[in-house]
C-alpha positions as CSV (number, residue, x, y, z in Angstrom):
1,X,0.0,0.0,0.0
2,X,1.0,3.3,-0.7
3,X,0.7,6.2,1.6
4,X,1.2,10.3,1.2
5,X,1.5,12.3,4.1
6,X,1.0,15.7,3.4
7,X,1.7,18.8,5.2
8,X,-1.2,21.3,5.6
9,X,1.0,23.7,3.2
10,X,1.0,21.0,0.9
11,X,-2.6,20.8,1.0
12,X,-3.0,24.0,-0.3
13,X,-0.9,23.3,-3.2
14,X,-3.1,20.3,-3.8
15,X,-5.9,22.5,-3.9
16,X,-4.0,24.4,-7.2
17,X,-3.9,21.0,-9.0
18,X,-8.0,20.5,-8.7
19,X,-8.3,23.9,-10.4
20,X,-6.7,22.9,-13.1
21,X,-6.5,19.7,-14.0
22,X,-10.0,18.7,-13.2
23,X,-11.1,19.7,-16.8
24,X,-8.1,17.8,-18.4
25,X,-7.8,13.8,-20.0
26,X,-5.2,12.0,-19.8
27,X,-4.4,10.4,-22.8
28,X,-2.5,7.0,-23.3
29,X,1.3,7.6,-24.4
30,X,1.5,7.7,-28.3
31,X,4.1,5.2,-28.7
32,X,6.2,6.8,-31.7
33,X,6.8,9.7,-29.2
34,X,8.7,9.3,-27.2
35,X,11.6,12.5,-26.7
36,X,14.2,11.4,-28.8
37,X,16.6,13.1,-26.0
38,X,15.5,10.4,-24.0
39,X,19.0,7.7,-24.1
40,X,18.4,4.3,-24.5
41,X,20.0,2.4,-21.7
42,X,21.4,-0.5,-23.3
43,X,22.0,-4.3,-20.9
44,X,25.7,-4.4,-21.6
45,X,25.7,-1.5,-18.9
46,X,24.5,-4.2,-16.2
47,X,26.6,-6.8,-17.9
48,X,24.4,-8.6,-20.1
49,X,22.4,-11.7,-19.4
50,X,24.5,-13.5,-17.4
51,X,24.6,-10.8,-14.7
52,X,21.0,-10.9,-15.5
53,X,20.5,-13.9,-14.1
54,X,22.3,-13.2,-11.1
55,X,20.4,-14.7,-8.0
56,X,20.4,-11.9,-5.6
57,X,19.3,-9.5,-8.5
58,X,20.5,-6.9,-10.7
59,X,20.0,-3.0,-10.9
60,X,17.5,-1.2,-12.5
61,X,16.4,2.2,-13.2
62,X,13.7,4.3,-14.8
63,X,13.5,7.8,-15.8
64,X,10.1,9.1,-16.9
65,X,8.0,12.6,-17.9
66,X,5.0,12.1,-16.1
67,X,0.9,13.7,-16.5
68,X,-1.2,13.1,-13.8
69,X,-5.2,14.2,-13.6
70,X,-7.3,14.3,-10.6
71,X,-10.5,12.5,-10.9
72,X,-12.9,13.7,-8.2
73,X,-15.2,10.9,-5.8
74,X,-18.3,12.8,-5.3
75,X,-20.2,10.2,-4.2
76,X,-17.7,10.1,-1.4
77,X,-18.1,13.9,-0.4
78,X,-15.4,15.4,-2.7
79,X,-15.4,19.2,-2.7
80,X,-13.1,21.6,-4.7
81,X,-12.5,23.5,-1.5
82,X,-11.1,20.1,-0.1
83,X,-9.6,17.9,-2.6
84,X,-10.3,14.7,-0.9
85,X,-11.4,11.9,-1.7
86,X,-10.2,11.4,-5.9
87,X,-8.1,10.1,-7.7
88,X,-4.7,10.6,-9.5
89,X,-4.2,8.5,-12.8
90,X,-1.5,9.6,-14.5
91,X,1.0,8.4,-18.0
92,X,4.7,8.9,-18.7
93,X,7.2,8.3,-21.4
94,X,10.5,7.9,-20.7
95,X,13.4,5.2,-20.3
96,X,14.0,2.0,-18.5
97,X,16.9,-0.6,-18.2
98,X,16.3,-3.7,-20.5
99,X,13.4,-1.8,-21.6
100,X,15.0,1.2,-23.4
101,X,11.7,3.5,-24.2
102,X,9.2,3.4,-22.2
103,X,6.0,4.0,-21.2
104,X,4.8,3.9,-17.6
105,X,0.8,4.1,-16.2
106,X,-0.1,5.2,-12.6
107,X,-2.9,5.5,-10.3
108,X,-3.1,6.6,-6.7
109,X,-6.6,7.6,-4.2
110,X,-6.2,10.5,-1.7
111,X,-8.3,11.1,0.9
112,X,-8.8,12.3,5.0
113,X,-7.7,10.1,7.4
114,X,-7.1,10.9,11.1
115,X,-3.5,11.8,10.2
116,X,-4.4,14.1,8.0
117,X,-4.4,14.0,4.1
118,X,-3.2,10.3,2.5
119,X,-2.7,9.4,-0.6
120,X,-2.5,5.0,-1.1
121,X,-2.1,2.9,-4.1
122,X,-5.3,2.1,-6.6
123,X,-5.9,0.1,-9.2
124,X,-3.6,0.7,-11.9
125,X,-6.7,-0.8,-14.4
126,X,-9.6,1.9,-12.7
127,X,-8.5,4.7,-15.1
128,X,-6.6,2.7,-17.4
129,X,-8.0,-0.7,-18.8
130,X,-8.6,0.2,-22.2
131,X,-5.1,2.0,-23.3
132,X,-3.3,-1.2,-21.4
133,X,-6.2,-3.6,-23.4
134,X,-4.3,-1.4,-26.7
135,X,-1.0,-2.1,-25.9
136,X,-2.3,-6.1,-25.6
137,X,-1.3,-5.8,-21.5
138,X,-4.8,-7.7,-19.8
139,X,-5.5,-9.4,-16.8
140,X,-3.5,-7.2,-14.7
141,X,-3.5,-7.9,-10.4
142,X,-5.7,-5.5,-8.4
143,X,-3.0,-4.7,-6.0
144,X,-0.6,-3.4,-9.1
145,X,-1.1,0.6,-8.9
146,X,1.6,1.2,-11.5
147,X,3.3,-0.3,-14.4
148,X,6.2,0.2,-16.9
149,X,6.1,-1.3,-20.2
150,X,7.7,-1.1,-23.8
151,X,4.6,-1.4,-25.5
152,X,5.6,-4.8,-27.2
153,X,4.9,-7.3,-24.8
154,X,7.5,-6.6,-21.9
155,X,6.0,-5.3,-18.6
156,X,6.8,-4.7,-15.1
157,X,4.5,-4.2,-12.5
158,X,4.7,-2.3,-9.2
159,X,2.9,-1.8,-6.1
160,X,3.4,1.2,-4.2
161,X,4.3,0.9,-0.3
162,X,5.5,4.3,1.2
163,X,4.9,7.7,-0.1
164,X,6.1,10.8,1.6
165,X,5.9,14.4,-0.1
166,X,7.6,17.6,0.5
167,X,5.7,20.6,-0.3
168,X,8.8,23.0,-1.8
169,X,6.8,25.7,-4.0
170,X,3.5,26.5,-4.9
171,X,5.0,25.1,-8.5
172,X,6.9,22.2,-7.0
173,X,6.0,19.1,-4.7
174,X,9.0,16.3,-4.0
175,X,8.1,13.1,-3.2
176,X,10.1,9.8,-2.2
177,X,8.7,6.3,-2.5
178,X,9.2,3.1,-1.1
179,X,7.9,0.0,-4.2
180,X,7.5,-3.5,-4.9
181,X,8.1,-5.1,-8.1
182,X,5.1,-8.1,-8.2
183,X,5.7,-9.6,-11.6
184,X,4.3,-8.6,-15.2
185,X,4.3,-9.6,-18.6
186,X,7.0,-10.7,-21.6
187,X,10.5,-11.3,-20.2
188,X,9.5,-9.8,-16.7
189,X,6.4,-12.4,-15.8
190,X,8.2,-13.4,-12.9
191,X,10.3,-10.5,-11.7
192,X,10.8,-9.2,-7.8
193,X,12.5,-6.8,-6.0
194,X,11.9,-3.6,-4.7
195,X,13.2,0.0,-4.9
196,X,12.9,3.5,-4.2
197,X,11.2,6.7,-6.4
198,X,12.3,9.6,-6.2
199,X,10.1,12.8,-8.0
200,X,8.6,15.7,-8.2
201,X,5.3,17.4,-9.8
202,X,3.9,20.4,-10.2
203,X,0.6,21.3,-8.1
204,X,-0.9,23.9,-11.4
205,X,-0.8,21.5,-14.0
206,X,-0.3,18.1,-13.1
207,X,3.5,17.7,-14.5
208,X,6.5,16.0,-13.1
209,X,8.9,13.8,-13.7
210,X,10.1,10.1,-11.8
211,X,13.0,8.6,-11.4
212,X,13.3,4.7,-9.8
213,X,16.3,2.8,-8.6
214,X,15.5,-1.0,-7.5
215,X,17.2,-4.4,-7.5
216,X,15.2,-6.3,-9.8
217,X,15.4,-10.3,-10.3
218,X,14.0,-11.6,-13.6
């Protein structure tokens, strides 16, 4: 599961991104467009397949441009004075070790709690199902709130466990994330590990970018 603890500063911020994003789509990741500027990360770096197939695991890392959307929960009490409880589906394009361009697919539920504002994992499929049903990636788990995938039949999914922000800027909120790779699809169907995210997005418009470091065993 995972969990956002935000500052009451940060909740203002928050507020900023219903404004504005409430009114926008996210749209599935075209997947001819990817920035060219984006390097490939090539295997040889790791050391190929044998190092691969080492049994404690190898490194892996993924660098992505991220869009996320807030999807309000009426029926739960949602107000745009109090931007709780919704949701936060989001896409990114970007790169990945053994993957080279990527694409990556998020979602995430916020609401009150007696601690104040939270933010766990959701259903990566909620928001989703269709653009992963295009890119022939079905059947995913329940408990797999984001994925990472070349579009071609490779995929690794992730389930978030830890979550805490860092309200910076009313343009600017940090985040680190604790994660657990659970499997996925193509070369990673029985991949596990875990790693740690570490990113930032911008409260006005939904913008941000990720970058993961994990041990992943495949």
């Amino acid at each position: 599961m995972k969990k956002i603890y935000l500052t009451w500063s940060g909740l203002s911020l928050i507020i900023t991104l219903v404004l504005s994003s409430c009114v926008q789509e996210i749209e599935a990741p075209v997947v001819n467009e990817v920035p060219s500027a984006v390097e490939n990360t090539v295997e040889a770096d790791l050391g190929g397949e044998n190092l691969r197939k080492s049994p404690n695991g190898v490194a892996y890392q993924e660098k992505f441009s991220n869009q996320l959307q807030l999807i309000p929960d009426f029926a739960a009490g949602f107000t745009p004075e109090l931007p709780f409880p919704a949701w936060y589906p989001g896409t990114g394009v970007g790169n990945a070790t053994y993957i080279g361009k990527a694409y990556s697919f998020i979602n995430q539920r916020a609401f009150l709690s007696e601690q104040g504002p939270v933010t766990v994992g959701a259903p990566v499929t909620m928001f989703h199902a269709e653009k992963l049903e295009a890119l022939g990636i079905t059947n995913v788990p329940d408990d797999v709130s984001s994925l990472t995938t070349d579009g071609k039949g490779n995929t690794i999914y992730f389930k978030n466990i830890l979550n805490v922000t860092n309200p910076v800027s009313e343009t600017r909120i940090n985040f680190v994330a604790d994660v657990e790779i659970i499997g996925g699809t193509g070369i990673f169907a029985t991949a596990s590990g875990s790693g740690k995210v570490n990113g930032f997005f911008n409260p006005g418009d939904g913008k941000g970018e990720t970058t993961l470091r994990a041990t992943i065993l495949f």
